[in-house]
N, C-alpha and C positions, 0 to 999 in steps of 0.2 A: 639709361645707357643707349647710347647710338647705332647706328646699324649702319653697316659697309654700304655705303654708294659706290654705282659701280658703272663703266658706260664702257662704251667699244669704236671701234672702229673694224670693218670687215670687207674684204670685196665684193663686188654685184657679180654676184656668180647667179644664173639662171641656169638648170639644164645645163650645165658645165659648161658653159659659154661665161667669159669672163668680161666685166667693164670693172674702169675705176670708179671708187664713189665719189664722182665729182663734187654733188651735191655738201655731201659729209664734210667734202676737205673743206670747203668753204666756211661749212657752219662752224666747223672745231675753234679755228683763229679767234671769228668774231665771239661764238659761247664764253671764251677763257676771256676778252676782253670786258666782258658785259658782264662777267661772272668769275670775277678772281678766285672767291671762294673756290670754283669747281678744282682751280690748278693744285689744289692742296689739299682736298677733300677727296676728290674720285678716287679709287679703284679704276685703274685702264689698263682694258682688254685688247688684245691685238685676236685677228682671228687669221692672218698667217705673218709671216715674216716681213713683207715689203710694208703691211700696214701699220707694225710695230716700226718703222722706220719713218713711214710718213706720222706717226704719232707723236716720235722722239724729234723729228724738226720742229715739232710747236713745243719743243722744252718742255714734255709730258716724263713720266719715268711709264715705262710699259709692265704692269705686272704681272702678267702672263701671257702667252703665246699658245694659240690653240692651232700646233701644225698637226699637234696628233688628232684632231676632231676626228671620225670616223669619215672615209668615203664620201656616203651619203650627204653627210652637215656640208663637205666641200663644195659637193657638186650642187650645194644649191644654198649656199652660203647669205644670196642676200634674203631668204624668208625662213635660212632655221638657225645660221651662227649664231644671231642675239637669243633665241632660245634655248642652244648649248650653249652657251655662257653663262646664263642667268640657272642652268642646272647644273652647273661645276659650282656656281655662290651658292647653291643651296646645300650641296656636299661642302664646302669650305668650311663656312661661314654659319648654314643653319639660318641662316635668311639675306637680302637683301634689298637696298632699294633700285633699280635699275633708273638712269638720268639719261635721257635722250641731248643732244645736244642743244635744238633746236627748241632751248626751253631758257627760262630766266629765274631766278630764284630772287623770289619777294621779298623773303625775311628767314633768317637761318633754321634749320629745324629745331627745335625742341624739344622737351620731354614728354610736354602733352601730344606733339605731331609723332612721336617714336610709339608714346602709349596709342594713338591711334593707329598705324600701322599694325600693333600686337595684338588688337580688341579684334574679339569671337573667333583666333582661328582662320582668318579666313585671307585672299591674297587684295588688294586694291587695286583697283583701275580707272581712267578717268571716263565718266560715263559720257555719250555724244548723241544726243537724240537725234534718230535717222542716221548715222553712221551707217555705211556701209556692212563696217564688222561692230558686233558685238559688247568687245571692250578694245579701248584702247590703250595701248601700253608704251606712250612717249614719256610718261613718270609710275613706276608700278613695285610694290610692295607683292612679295609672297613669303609664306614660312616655309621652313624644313617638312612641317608637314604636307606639302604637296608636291613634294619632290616625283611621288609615285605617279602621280596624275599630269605631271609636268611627260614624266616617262613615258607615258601610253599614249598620249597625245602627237607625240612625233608620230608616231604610225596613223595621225588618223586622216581619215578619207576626207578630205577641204577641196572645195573648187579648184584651187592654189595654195600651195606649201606657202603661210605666212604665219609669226607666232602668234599675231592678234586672234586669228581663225582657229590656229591651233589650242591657244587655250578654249578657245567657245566651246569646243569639241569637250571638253572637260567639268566646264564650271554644269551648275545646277540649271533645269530649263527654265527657271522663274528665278533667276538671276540680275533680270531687271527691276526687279522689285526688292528685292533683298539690301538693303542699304549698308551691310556691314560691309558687303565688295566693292563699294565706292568712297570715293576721296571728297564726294562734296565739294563744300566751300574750298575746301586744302588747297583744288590743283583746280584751275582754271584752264580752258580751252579757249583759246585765244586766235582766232581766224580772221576777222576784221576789228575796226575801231569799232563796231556797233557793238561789238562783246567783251570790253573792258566794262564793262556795265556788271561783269561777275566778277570781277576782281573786288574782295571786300578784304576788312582788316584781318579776317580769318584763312587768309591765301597765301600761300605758302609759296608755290611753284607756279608759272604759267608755263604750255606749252605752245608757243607762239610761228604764225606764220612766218612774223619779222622780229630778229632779233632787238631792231632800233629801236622797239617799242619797249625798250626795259626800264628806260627811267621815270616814260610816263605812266608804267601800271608800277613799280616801285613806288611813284607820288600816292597814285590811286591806294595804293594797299598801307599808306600809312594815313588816307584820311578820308577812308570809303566810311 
């Protein structure tokens, strides 16, 4: 059985100073051209009104509107909406997969990529050796069961309000080593051409600098 994919669009709210997310709107167009499946597949979030409206020009349906997020989520909107979001899927839903835009999908998921998501209990993330944070969450897997720990994390004490940071505040201290929290082979991280070299027949998702790049790890993921 499948699990709700689910992605957003939200504004760059800082300290309640607001920008648009120029970046986003750019990627949304190209993702749905490079990625048909997403326009039929996702769950899309709006995280207030104006962005449910920039959603519905790219011919999305909006499935929820988070005007009521509290305060707080608003005023700082671009490093905890996607984290209130992805804790309204866990209330929904009982889990989900969260899709960044800025990603290409390799090959559709499956039963065995679903049963991997559900194996030990635990949430997935794509691991980034030297990463600045922790985990990264441009493609991420959690259950119901961490809904609590999803909860306590907003309040926690981060350099900067981000959810990447924000779950680190959560997961276990030897979480780098623990292999059930990571996606592996599944989800590639994809920053240059020198790193299509991880793209194997077992890749599911890349998370990609350049969208262009999808037909040629597409090729790669059907004859790595």
């Amino acid at each position: 059985m499948s699990i709700p994919m689910i992605a957003g669009l939200y504004p760059y709210t800082r300290a309640g100073v607001t920008h648009s997310p120029e970046v986003t709107l750019r990627e949304i167009p190209a993702s749905l051209e490079v990625n048909p499946f997403y326009r039929d597949n996702l769950i899309v979030l709006a995280g207030d009104a104006a962005s449910a409206r920039q959603l519905e020009s790219f011919g999305l349906r909006v499935h929820r509107v988070f005007d009521d997020a509290p305060a707080e989520i608003h005023r700082d909107t671009a490093h905890k909406m996607k984290h209130w979001m992805c804790m309204w899927a866990l209330r929904e839903f009982g889990e989900f997969l969260w899709v960044d835009w800025d990603t290409v999908l390799l090959r559709e998921p499956d039963e065995a990529f679903w049963s991997f998501c559900r194996s030990a209990g635990t949430p997935k993330f794509i691991h980034i050796p030297d990463y600045w944070a922790t985990v990264n969450c441009g493609i991420y897997h959690a259950p119901v069961t961490w809904l609590d720990a999803m909860e306590r994390s907003l309040g926690a004490e981060v350099p900067e309000p981000n959810d990447e940071l924000l779950w680190s505040s959560v997961l276990p201290p030897d979480v780098v080593a623990r292999d059930a929290f990571w996606w592996g082979e599944r989800v590639a991280q994809i920053w240059t051409e020198d790193d299509f070299i991880s793209v194997t027949t077992s890749t599911y998702f890349a998370h990609v600098k350049h969208l262009e790049w999808a037909d040629s790890l597409r090729n790669l993921a059907r004859t790595a």
